[in-house]
Kinemage of the C-alpha trace (Angstrom):
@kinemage 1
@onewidth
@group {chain A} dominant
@subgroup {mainchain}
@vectorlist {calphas} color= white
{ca unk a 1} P 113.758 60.766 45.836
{ca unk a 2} L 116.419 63.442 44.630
{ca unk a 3} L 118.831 65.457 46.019
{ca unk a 4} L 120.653 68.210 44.721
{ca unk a 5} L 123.940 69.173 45.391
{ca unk a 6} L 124.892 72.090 43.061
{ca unk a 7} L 125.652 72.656 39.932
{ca unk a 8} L 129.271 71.654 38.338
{ca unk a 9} L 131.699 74.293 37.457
{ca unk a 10} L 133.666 75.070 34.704
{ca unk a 11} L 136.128 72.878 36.010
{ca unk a 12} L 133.814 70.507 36.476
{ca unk a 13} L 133.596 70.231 40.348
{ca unk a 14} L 130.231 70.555 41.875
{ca unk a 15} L 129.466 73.978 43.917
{ca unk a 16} L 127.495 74.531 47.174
{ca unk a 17} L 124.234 75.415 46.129
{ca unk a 18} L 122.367 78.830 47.426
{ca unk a 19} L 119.320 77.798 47.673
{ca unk a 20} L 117.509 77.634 50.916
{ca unk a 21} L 115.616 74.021 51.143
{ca unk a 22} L 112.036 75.107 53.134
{ca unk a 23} L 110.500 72.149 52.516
{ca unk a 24} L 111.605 70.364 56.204
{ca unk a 25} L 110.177 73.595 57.711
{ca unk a 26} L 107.153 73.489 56.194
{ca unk a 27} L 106.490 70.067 57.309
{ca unk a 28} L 107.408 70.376 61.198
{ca unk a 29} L 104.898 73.767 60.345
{ca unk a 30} L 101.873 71.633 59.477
{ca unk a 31} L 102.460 68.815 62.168
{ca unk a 32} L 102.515 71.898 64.523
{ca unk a 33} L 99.605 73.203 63.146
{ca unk a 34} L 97.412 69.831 63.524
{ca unk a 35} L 98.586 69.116 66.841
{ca unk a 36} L 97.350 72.450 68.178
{ca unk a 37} L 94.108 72.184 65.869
{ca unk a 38} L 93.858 68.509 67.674
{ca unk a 39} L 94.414 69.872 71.457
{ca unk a 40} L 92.622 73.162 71.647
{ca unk a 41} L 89.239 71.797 71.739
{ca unk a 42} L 90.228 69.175 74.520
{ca unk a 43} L 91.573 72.579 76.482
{ca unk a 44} L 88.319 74.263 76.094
{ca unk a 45} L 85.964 71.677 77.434
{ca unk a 46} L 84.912 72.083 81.256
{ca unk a 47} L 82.444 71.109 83.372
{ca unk a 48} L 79.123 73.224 82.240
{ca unk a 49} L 78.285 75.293 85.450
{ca unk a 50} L 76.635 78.880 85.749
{ca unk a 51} L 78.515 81.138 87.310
{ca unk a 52} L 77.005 83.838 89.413
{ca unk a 53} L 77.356 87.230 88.070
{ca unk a 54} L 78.936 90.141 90.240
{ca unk a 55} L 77.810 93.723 90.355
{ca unk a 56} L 80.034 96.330 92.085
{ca unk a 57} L 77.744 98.029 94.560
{ca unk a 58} L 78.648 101.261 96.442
{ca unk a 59} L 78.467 100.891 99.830
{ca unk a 60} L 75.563 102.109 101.514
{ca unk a 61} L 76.133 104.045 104.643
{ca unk a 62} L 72.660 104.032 106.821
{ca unk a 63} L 72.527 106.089 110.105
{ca unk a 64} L 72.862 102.483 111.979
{ca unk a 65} L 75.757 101.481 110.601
{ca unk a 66} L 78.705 101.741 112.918
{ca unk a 67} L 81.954 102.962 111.582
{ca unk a 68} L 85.155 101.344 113.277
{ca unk a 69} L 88.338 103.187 112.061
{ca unk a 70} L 91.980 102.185 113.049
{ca unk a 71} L 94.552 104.509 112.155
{ca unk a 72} L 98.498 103.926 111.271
{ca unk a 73} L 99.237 104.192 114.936
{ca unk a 74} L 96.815 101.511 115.455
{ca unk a 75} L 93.921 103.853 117.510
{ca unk a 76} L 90.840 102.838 117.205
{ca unk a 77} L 87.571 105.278 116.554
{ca unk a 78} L 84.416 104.382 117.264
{ca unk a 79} L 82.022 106.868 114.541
{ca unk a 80} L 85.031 109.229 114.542
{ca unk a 81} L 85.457 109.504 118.653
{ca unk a 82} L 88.533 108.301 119.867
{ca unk a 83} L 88.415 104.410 121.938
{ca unk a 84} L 90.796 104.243 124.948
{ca unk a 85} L 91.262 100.438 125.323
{ca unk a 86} L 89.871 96.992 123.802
{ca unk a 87} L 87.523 96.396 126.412
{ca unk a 88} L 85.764 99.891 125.848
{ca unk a 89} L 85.467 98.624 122.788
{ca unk a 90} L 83.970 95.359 123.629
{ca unk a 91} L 81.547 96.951 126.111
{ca unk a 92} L 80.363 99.237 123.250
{ca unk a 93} L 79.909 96.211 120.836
{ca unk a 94} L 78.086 94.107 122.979
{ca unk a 95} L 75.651 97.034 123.651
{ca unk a 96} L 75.184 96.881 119.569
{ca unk a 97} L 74.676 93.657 119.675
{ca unk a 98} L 71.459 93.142 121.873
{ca unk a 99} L 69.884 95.475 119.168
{ca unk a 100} L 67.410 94.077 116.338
{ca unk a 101} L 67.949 94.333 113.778
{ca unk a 102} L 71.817 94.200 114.235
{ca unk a 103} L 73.863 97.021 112.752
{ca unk a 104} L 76.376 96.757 110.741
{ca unk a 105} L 79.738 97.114 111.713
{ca unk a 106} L 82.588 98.340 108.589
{ca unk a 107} L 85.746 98.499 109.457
{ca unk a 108} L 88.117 101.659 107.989
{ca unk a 109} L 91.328 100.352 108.326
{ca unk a 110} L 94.715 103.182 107.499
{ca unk a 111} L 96.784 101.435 104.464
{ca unk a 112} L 99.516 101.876 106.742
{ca unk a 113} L 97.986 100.254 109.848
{ca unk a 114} L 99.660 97.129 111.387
{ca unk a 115} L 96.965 93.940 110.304
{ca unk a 116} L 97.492 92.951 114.050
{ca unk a 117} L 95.806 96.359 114.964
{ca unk a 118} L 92.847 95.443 112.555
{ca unk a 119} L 92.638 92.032 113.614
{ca unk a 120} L 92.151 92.447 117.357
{ca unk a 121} L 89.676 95.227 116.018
{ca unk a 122} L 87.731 92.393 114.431
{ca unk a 123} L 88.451 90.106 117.151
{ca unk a 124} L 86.830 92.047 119.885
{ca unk a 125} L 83.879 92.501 117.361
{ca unk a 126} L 83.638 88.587 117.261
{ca unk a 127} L 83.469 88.625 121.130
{ca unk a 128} L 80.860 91.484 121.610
{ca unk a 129} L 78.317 89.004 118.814
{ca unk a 130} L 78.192 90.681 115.558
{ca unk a 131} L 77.521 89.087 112.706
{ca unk a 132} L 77.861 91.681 109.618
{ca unk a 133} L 81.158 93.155 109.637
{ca unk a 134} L 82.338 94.118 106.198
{ca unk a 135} L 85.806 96.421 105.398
{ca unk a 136} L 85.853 99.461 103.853
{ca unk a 137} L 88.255 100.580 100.920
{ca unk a 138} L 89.173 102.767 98.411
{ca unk a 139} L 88.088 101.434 94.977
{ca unk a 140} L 91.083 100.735 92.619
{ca unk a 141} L 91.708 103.689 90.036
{ca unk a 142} L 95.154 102.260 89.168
{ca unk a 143} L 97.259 104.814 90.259
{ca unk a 144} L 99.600 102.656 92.429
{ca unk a 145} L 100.688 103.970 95.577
């Protein structure tokens, strides 16, 4: 093995030489290049499951389902009439509930609404026996706020 300093001078001392030696790059290049050809495969192998597949389904709204809206201030509507108190509100679920088939119960909760407003809302639905409650929002266009 060789190395090269530069070439001598008319005066005969040697000069730096200009040339740009690639050939230690080239080598840490291919050792990079085997160890990701080496560890990719290992990365993509995973236990072989089938995953379910997910449609996005507009909600349905049937004349049985109950509509349970809180607003920012945290007032509850039962089907767009105003509910005074929680316990109205329990009363008036538990009367749902005795029903068969069950309706369902969607919650429309105001972006701006306090989750402790929404969660005694779902609370008090817990008490009165329902089983389907699902929550109701707007479907993301990307906009932001």
């Amino acid at each position: 093995m060789s190395m090269t300093v530069g070439m001598e001078s008319e005066s005969g001392e040697p000069t730096p030489m200009a040339d740009i030696n690639t050939t230690p790059l080239v080598d840490v290049m291919l050792v990079l290049l085997i160890i990701f050809l080496i560890t990719i495969p290992i990365l993509t192998k995973s236990v072989k499951v089938t995953l379910p597949k997910a449609v996005n389904i507009p909600t349905i709204t049937k004349p049985e389902n109950i509509n349970i809206s809180v607003d920012s201030d945290g007032n509850i509507y039962w089907n767009n009439l105003a509910v005074p108190d929680r316990d109205v509100l329990i009363q008036k679920v538990v009367q749902e509930a005795v029903k068969v088939p069950q309706p369902e119960f969607h919650i429309r909760g105001d972006r701006d609404a306090r989750y402790e407003a929404i969660g005694r809302v779902l609370y008090s639905i817990q008490r009165g026996g329902i089983i389907k409650v699902g929550f109701i929002t707007e479907p993301d266009r990307g906009l932001g706020r």
